[in-house]
Structure formats: C-alpha cells, structure tokens
C-alpha positions, 0 to 999 in steps of 0.5 A: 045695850042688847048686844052687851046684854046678850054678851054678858048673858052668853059669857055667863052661861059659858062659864057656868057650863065650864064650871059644871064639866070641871074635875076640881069643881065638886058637885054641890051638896044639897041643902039638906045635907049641908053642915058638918056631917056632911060628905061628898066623894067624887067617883074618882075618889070612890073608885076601888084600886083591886089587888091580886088578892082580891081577883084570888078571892072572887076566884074562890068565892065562885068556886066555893060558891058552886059556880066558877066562871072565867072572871078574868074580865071583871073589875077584880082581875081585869087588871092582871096579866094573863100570866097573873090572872092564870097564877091567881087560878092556879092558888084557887086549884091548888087550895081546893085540890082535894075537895077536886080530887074526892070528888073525881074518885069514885066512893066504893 
C-alpha cells in the first residue's frame, strides 16, 4: 500500500511540475481577477517585434533629446544588420543636417 501510495503521490507531482513548465498551460489568473475582464498575456504574446523605423526614431529621440548614443544593441535596433543600422543613422543625420551644419558655423 506504501508503495502505490508513494508512486501515485511521485507521479502526481511529476505531472504537476510538467504541467507548471508547459508553453500552452497559461498561468492561472487570480480569484480576484477572474470573469470577463479578465486578460492573461503570456510574454511571448507581449513581446514587442521593432521595425526599422522604430530604431530611426530612438535615433532620433536621443539625438533630439541632446544625448545620441551608439543604440545599436538596444531592443530597437539590435535586429538590423550593421549596414541597416548605419542606414537608420545615416536618416537621423540627413534630417538634422542643418541643425549640425548651424552649429558648426561660427555666428559673426
């Protein structure tokens, strides 16, 4: 008897521990959360996809910003070739050439 006991209690176990580590078993929603309203997103459900465009416009919100910076490993530019990612630099430039080109000039 001590023996199926402790089988059923070990196989019990192993499937609710595969049960917890499965991609299609959603996390249970709380009690108080539960009903219509209610909304679980997985994190590969959230997880944003980052366009060209995206990279080009964190390029130039930190050039904007006073602050540019080499972005090429964050989320929004990580995913471009280096030939991209110089391209996406080479639209931030080319639309604030002549904010550069003032500033390089000496005022007389």
């Amino acid at each position: 008897m001590r023996i199926k006991t402790t089988t059923t209690l070990a196989a019990g176990l192993l499937l609710a521990l595969t049960a917890c580590g499965t991609a299609d078993n959603p996390p249970a929603v709380p009690s108080d959360k539960q009903g219509a309203d209610a909304t679980t997103a997985t994190p590969a459900a959230t997880a944003k996809t980052y366009t060209f465009q995206d990279c080009v416009d964190l390029l130039d919100y930190d050039f904007t910003d006073g602050k540019p910076k080499d972005a090429s490993k964050d989320p929004e530019c990580a995913h471009l070739t280096p030939d991209e990612y110089v391209k996406a630099v080479g639209e931030v430039l080319t639309k604030h050439k002549d904010e550069i080109l003032n500033s390089a000039v000496p005022t007389p």
